[in-house]
Each structure stands twice: as structure tokens, then as C-alpha cells.
BATIKE-823588 format. One record per atom (N, C-alpha, C): residue number from 1; residue in one letter; chain; atom name; y, x, z. Coordinates in nm, 3 decimals. Each point is the difference from the previous one (the first is absolute). Layout:
N
NUM_A_A_CA_Y_X_Z
...
END
This chain:
172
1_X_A_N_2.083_4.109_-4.827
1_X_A_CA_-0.071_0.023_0.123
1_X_A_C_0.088_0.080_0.096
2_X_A_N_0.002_-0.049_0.129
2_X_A_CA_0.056_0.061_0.093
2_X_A_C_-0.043_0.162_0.084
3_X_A_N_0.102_0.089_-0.012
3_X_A_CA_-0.102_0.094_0.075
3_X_A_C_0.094_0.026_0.152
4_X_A_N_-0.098_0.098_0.080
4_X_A_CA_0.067_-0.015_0.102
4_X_A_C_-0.021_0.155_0.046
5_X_A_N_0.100_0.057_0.072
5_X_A_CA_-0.014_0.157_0.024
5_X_A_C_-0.039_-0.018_0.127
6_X_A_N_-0.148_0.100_0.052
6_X_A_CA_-0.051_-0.013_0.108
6_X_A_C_0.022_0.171_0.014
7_X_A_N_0.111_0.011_0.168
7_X_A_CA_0.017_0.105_0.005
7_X_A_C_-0.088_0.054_0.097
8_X_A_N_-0.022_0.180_-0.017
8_X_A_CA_-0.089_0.064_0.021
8_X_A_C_0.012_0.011_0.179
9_X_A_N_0.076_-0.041_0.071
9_X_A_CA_-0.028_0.008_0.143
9_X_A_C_0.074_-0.120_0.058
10_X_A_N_-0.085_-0.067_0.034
10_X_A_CA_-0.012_-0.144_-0.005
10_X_A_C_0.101_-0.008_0.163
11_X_A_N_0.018_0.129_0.087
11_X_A_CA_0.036_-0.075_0.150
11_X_A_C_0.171_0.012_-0.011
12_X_A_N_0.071_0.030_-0.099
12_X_A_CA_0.140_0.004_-0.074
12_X_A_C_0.043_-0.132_-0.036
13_X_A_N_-0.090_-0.102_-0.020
13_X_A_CA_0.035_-0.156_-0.101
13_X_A_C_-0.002_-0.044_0.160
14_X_A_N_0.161_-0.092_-0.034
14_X_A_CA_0.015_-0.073_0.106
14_X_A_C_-0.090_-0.141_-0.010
15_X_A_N_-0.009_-0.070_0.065
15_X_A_CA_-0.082_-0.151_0.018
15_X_A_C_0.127_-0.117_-0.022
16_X_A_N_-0.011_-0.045_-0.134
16_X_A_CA_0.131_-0.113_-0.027
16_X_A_C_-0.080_-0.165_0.057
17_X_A_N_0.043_-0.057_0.073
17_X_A_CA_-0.031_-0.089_0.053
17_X_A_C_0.068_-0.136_-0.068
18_X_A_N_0.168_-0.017_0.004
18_X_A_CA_0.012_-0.118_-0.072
18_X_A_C_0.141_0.061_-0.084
19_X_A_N_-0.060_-0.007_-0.145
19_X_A_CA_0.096_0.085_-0.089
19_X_A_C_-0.018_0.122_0.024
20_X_A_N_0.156_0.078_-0.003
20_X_A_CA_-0.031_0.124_0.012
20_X_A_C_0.043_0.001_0.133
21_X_A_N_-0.042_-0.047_0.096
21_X_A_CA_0.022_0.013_0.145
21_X_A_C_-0.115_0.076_0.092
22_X_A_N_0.024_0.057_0.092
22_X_A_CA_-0.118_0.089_0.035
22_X_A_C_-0.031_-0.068_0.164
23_X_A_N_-0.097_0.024_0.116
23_X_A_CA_0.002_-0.055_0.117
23_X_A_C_0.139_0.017_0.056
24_X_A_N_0.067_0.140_0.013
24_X_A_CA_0.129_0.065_0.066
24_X_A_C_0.064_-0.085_-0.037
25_X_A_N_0.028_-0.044_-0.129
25_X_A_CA_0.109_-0.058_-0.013
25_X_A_C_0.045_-0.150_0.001
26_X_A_N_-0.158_-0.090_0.034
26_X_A_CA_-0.021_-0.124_-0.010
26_X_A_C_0.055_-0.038_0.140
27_X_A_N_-0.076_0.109_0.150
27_X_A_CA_0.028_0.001_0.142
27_X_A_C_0.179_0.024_-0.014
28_X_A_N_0.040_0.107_-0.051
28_X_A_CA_0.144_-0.013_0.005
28_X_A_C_0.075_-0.111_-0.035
29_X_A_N_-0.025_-0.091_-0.099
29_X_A_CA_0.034_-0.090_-0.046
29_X_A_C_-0.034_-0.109_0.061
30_X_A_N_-0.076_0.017_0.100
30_X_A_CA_-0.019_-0.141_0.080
30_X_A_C_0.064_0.021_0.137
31_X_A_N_0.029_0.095_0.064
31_X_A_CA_0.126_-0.008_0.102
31_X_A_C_0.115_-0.052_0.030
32_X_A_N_0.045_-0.024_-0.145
32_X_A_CA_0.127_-0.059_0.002
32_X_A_C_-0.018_-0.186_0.063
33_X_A_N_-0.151_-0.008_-0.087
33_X_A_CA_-0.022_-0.145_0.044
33_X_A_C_-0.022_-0.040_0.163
34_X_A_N_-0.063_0.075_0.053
34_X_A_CA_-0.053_0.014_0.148
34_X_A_C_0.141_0.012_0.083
35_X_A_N_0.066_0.108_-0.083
35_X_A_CA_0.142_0.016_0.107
35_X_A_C_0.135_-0.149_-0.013
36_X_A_N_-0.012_-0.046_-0.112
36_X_A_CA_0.076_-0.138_-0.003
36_X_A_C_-0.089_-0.093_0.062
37_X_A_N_-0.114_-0.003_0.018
37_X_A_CA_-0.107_-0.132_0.106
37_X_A_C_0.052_0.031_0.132
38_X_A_N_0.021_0.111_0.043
38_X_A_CA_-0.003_0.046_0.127
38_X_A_C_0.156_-0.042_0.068
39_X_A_N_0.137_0.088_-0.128
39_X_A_CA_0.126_-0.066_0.021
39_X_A_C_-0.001_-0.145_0.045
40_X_A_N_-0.039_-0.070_-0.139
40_X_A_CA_0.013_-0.157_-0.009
40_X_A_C_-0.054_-0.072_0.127
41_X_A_N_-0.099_0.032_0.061
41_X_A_CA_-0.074_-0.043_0.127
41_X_A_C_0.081_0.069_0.126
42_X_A_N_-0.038_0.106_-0.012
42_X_A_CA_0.024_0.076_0.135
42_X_A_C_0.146_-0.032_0.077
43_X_A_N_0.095_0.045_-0.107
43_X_A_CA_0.106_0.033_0.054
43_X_A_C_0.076_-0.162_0.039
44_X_A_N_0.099_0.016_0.100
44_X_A_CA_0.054_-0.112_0.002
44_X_A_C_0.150_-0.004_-0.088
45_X_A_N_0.025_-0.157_-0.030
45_X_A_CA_-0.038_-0.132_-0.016
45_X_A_C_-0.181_-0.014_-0.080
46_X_A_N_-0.117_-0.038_0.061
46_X_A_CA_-0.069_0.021_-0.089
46_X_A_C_-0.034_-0.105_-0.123
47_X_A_N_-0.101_0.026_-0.071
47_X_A_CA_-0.022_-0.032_-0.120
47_X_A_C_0.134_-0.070_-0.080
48_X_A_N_0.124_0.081_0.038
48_X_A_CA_0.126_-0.042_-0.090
48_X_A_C_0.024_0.119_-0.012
49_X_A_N_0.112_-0.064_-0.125
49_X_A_CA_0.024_0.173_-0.093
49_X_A_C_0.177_0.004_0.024
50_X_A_N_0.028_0.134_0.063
50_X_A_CA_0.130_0.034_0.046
50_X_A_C_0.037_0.122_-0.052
51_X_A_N_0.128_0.064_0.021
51_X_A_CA_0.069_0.027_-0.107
51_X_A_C_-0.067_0.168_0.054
52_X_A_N_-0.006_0.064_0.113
52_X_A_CA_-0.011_0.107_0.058
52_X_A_C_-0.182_-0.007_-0.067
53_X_A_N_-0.118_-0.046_-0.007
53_X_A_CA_-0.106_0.023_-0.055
53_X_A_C_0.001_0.053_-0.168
54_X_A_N_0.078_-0.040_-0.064
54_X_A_CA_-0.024_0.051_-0.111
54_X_A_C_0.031_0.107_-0.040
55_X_A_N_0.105_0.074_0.062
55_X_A_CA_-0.039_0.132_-0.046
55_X_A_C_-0.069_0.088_0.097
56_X_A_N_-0.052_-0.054_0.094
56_X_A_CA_-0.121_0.033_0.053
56_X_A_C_-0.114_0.026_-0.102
57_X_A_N_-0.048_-0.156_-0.073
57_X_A_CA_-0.105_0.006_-0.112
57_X_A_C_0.060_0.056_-0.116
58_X_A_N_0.114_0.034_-0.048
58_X_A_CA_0.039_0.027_-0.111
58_X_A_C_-0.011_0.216_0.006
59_X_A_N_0.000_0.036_0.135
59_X_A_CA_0.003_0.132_0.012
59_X_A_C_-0.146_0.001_-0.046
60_X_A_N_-0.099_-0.043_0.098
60_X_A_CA_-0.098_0.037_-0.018
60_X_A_C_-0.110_-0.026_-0.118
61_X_A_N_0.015_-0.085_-0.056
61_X_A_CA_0.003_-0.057_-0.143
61_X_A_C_0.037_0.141_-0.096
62_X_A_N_0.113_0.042_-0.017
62_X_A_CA_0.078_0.113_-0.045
62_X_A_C_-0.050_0.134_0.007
63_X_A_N_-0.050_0.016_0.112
63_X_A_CA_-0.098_0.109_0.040
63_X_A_C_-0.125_-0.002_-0.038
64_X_A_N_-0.058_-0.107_0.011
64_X_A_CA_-0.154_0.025_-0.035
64_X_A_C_-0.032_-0.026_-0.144
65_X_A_N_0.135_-0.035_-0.070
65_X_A_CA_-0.030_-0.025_-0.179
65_X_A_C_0.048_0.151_-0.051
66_X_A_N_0.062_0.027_0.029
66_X_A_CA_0.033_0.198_-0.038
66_X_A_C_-0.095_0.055_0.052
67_X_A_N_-0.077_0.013_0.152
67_X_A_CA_-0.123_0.062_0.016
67_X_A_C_-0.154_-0.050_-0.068
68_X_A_N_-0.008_-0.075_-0.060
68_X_A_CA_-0.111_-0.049_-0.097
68_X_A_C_0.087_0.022_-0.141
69_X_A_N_0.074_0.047_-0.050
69_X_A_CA_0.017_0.041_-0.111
69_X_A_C_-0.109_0.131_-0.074
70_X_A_N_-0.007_0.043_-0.130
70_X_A_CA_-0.033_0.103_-0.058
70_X_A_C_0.107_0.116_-0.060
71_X_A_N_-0.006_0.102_0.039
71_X_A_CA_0.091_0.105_-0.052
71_X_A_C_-0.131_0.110_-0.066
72_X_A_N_0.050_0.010_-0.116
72_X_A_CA_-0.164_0.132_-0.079
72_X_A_C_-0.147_-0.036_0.036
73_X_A_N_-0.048_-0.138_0.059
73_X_A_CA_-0.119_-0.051_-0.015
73_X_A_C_-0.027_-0.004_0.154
74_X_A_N_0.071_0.058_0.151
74_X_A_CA_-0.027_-0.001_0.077
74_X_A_C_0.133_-0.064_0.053
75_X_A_N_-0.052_-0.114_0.152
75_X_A_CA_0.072_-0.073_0.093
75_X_A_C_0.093_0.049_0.043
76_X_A_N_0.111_-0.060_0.015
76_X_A_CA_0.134_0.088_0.088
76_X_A_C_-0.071_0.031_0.108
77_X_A_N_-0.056_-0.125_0.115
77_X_A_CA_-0.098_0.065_0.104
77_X_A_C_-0.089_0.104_-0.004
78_X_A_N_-0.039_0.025_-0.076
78_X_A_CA_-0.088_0.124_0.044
78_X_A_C_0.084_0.125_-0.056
79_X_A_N_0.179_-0.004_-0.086
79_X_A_CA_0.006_0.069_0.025
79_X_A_C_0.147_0.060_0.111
80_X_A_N_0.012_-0.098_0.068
80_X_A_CA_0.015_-0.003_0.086
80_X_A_C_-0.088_0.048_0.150
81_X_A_N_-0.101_-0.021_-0.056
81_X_A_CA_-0.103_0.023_0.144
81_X_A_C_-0.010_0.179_-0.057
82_X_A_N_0.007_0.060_-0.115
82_X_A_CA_0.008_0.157_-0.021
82_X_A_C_0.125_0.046_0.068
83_X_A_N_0.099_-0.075_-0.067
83_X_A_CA_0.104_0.107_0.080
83_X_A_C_0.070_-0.010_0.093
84_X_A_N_-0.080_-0.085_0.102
84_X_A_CA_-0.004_-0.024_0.158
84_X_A_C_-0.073_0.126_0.062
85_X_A_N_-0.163_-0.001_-0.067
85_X_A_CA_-0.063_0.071_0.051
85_X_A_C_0.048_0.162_-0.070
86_X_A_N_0.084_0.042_-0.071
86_X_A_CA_0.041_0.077_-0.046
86_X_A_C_0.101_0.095_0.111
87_X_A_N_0.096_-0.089_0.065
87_X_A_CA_0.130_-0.007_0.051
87_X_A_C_-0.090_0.039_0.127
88_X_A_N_-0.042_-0.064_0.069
88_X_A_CA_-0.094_0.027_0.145
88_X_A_C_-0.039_0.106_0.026
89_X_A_N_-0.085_0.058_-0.090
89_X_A_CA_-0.111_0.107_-0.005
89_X_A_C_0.148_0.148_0.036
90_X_A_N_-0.104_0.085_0.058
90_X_A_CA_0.076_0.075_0.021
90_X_A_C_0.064_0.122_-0.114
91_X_A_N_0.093_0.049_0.042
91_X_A_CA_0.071_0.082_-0.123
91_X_A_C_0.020_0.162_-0.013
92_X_A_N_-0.040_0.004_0.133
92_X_A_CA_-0.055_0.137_0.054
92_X_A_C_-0.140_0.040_-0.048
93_X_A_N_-0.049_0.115_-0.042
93_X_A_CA_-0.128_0.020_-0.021
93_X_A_C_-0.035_0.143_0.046
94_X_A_N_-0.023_0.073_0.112
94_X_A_CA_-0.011_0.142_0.098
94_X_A_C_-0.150_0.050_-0.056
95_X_A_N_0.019_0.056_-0.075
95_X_A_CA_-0.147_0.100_-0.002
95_X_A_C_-0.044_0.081_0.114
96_X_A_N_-0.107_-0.002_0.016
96_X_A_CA_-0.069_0.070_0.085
96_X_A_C_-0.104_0.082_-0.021
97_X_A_N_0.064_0.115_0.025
97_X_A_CA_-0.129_0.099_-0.025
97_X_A_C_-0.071_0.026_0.031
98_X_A_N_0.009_-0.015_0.185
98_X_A_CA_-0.116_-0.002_0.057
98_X_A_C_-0.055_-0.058_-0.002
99_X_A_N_-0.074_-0.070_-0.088
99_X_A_CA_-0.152_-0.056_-0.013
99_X_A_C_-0.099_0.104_0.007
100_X_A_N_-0.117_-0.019_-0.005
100_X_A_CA_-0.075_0.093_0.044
100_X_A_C_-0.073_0.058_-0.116
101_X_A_N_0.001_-0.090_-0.135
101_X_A_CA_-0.078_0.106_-0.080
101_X_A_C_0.147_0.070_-0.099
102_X_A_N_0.111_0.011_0.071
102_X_A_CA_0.149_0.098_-0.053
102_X_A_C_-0.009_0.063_0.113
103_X_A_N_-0.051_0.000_0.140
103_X_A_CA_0.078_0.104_0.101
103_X_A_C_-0.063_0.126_0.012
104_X_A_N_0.087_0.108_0.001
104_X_A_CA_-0.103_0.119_0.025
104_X_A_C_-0.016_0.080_0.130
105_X_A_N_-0.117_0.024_0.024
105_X_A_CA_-0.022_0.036_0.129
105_X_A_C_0.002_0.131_-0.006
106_X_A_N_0.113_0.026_0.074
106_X_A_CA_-0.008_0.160_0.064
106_X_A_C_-0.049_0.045_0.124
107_X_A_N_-0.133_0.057_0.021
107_X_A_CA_-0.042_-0.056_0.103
107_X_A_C_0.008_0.212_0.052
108_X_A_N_0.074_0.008_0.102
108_X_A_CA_-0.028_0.168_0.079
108_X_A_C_-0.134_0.015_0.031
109_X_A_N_-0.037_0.162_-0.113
109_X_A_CA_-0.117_0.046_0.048
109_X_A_C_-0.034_0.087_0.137
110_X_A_N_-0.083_-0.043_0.104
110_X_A_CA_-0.002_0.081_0.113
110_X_A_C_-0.119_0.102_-0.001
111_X_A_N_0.035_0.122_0.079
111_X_A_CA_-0.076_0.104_-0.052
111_X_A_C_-0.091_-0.002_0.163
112_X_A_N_-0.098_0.055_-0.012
112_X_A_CA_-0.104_-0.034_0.099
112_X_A_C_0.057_0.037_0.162
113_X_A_N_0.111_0.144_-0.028
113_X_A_CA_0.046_0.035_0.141
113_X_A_C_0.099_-0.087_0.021
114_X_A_N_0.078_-0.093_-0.065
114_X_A_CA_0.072_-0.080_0.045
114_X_A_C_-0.095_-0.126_0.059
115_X_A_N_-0.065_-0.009_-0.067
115_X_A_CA_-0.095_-0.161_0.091
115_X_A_C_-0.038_0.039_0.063
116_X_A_N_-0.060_0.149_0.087
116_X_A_CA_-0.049_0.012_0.148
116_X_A_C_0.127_0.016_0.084
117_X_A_N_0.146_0.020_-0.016
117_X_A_CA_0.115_-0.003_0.041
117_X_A_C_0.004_-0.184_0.042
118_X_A_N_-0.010_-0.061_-0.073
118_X_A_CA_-0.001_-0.153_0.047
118_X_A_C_-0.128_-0.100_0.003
119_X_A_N_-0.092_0.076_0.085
119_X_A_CA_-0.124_-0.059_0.009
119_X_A_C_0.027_-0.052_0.128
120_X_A_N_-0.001_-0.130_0.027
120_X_A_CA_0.027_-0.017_0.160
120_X_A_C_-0.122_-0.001_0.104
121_X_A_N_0.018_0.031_0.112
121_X_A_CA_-0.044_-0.006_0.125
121_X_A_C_-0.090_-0.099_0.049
122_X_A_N_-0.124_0.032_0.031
122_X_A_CA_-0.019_-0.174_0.049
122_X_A_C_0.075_-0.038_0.120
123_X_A_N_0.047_-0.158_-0.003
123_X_A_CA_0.075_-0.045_0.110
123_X_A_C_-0.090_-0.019_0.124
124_X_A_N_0.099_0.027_0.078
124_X_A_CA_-0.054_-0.039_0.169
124_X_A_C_-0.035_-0.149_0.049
125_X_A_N_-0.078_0.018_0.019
125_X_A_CA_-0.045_-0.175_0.050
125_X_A_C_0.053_0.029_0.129
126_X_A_N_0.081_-0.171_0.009
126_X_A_CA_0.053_0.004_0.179
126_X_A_C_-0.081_-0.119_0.009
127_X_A_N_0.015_0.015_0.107
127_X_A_CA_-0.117_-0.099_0.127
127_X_A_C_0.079_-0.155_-0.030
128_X_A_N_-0.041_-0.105_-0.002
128_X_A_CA_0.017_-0.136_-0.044
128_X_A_C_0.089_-0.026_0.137
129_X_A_N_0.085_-0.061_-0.011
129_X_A_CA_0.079_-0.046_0.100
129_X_A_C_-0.026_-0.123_0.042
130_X_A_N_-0.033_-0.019_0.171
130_X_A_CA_-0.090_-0.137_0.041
130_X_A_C_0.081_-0.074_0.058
131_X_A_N_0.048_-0.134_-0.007
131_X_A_CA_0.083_-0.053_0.026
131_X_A_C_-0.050_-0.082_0.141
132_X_A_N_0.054_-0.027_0.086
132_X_A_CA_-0.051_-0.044_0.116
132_X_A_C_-0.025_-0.138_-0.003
133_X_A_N_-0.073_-0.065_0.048
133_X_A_CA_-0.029_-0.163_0.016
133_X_A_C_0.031_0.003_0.138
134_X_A_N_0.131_-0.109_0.014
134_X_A_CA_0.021_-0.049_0.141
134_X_A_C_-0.072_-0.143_0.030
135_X_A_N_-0.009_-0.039_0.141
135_X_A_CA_-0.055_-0.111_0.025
135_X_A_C_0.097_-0.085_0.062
136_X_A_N_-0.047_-0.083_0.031
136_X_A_CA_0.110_-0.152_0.056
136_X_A_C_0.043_0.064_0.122
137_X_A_N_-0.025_0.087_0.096
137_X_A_CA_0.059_0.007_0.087
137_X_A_C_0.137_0.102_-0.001
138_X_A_N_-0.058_0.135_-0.124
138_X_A_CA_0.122_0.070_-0.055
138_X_A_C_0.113_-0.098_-0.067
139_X_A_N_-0.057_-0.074_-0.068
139_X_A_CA_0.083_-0.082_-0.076
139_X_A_C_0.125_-0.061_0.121
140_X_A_N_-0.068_-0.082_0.085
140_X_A_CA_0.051_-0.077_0.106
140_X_A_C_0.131_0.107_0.077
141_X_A_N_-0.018_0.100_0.046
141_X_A_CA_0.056_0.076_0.067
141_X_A_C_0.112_0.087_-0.081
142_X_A_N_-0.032_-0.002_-0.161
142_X_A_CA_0.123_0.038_-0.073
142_X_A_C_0.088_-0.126_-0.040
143_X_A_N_-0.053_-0.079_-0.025
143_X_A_CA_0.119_-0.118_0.053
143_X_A_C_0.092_-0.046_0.084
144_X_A_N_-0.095_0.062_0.150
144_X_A_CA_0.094_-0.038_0.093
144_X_A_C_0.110_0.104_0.010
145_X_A_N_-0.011_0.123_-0.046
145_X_A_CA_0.070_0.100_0.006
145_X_A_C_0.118_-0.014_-0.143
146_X_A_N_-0.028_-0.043_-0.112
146_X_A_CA_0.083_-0.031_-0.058
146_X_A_C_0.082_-0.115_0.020
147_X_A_N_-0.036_-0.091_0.073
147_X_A_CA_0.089_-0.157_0.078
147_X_A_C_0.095_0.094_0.144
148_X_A_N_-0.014_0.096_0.038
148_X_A_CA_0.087_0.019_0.120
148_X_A_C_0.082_0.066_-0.028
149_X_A_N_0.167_0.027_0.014
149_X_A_CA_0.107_0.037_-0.006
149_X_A_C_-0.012_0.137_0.040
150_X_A_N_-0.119_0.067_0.043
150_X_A_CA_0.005_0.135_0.084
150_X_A_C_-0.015_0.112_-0.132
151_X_A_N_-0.061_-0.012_-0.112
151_X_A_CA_-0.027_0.046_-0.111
151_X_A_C_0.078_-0.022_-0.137
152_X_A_N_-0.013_0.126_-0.082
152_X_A_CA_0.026_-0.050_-0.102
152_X_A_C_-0.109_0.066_-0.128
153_X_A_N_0.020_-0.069_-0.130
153_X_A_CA_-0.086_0.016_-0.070
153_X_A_C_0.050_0.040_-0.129
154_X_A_N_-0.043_0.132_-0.045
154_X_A_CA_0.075_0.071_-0.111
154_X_A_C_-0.110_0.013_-0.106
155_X_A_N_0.070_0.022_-0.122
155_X_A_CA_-0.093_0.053_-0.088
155_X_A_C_0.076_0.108_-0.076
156_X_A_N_-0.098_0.111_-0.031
156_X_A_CA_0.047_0.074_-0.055
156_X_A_C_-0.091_0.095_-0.151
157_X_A_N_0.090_0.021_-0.099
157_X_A_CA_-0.123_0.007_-0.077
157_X_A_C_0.004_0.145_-0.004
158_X_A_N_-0.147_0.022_-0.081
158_X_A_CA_-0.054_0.149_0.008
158_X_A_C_-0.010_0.054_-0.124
159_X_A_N_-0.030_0.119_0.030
159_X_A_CA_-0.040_0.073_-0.132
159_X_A_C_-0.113_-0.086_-0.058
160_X_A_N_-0.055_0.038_-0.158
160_X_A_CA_-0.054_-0.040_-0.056
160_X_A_C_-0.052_-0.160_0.001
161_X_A_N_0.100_-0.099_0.033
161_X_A_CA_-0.006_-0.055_-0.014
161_X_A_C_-0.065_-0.120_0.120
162_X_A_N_-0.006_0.099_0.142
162_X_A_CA_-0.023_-0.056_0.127
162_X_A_C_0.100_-0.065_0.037
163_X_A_N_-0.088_-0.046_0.120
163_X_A_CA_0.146_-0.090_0.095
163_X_A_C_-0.026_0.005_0.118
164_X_A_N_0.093_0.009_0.097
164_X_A_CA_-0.008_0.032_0.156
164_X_A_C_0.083_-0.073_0.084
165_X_A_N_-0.073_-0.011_0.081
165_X_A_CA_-0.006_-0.162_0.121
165_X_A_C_0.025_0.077_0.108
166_X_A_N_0.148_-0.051_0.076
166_X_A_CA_0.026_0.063_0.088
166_X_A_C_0.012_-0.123_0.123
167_X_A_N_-0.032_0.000_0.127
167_X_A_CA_0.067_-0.059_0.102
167_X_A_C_0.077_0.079_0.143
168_X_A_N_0.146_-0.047_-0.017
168_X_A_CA_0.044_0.096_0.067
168_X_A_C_0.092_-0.068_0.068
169_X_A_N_-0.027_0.032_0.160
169_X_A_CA_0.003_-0.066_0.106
169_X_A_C_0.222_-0.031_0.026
170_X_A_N_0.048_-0.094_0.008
170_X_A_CA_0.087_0.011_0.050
170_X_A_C_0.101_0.043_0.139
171_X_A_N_0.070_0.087_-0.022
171_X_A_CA_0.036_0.071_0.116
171_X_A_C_0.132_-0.061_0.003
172_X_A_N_0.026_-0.040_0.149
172_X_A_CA_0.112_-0.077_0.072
172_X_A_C_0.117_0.058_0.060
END
């Protein structure tokens, strides 16, 4: 009678599909076919076989039978895909202390005559500044004064961030 060892964590057993072949390695193994359909068609002279295509198909053929191989029960591809992602990852690793449940807060105790020393003032309210609404006829008449050669028109900027409009008459 046959027995069979059923191991205790079942998501470790690969899935053998035909033989001991697994999905990874069935898809690898069928590239080579897809990439000689594609040569043989695609490239010109087509559907004839010339001397520059074959080691076209013979590279890639070559490649994808060493990457569907087994080395210690696992795919050259995947382990290849480790020490890709191995090589990438960074190699630097900076601790940081300041995180917040390592940082310690030293925080200055203030004593009551120092906080009436920096208790501030209430601020001064200034009056809202009203900006004028001109009408079509102001409008009209600063145009004509900016179109005549008798003027000129400056700007100049101000404190805090003002600006000042000068017209100042040309002298001959």
C-alpha cells in the first residue's frame, strides 16, 4: 500500500501541473515558442528561415530553459527575481530617534512673574481701508491723460507691501 506524506502547512506545496513542472515554469517554457512564431513571421524574408534568426531563437530558447530550471527545489526565476529585489532595495538604513514615543521633551518651566512679563497687549484695531469706486467718466479722463505725451506714469512701491501711482507732468 502506498502512503503519502501530507505536510502540515499546506500554502509551501507548490501546484505540479504537467510532471514536475509548475505554472512559472510551463509560461517560461512557452516563450521560446511565441518568440520563434513571431521571428519566423515577423521579421523579413518572411516565413523563411535565414541564417541571422537563429541565434536570435537559439538565445532566447537558451535563456528561458536555464530560467525554468530547479536549483534546491526553487526556479532560477524566482531566484533571480530575490536577488534583483535584493540589489535595488536600499543599503542605507538611518535610525531615527525622533519618533515620538523615543523623543524627550524638555519643555522650560515658566514661573508666574515671567508670564505677566510676556502677556501681550490687546492690539489696536485700525479703521478698514476704503478703496474708492471710480465711474466711466473718471475712468474716461484717466485714459486720456495716460494717451497724451504731457505726462508720465510711475510706479513706485511702498512699505509694507503698498504701491504708489504717480503722474508727473513733463517739463520742457
Amino acid at each position: 500500500m502506498r502512503t503519502t506524506v501530507i505536510p502540515a502547512q499546506i500554502t509551501t506545496v507548490e501546484d505540479k501541473i504537467a510532471g514536475n513542472l509548475n505554472l512559472t515554469q510551463i509560461i517560461i517554457l512557452m516563450i521560446p515558442v511565441l518568440w520563434t512564431a513571431f521571428v519566423y513571421v515577423g521579421l523579413p524574408p518572411a516565413t523563411k528561415l535565414s541564417l541571422y534568426k537563429l541565434p536570435l531563437i537559439l538565445l532566447v530558447v537558451f535563456v528561458c530553459m536555464t530560467l525554468a530550471l530547479r536549483i534546491k527545489g526553487k526556479v532560477v526565476y524566482n531566484w533571480l527575481f530575490i536577488l534583483l529585489r535584493y540589489n535595488i532595495r536600499p543599503k542605507f538604513y538611518l535610525f531615527n530617534k525622533n519618533d515620538e514615543h523615543f523623543r524627550t521633551m524638555d519643555l522650560p518651566v515658566f514661573e508666574k512673574k515671567q508670564s505677566r512679563l510676556f502677556r501681550k497687549a490687546p492690539a489696536k484695531k485700525e479703521a478698514p481701508r476704503i478703496i474708492p469706486n471710480f465711474g466711466i467718466p473718471e475712468l474716461v479722463t484717466l485714459q486720456n491723460i495716460i494717451q497724451t505725451n504731457k505726462y508720465t506714469l510711475s510706479f513706485k512701491p511702498g512699505k509694507k507691501g503698498g504701491m504708489y501711482v504717480a503722474f508727473d507732468q513733463i517739463k520742457k
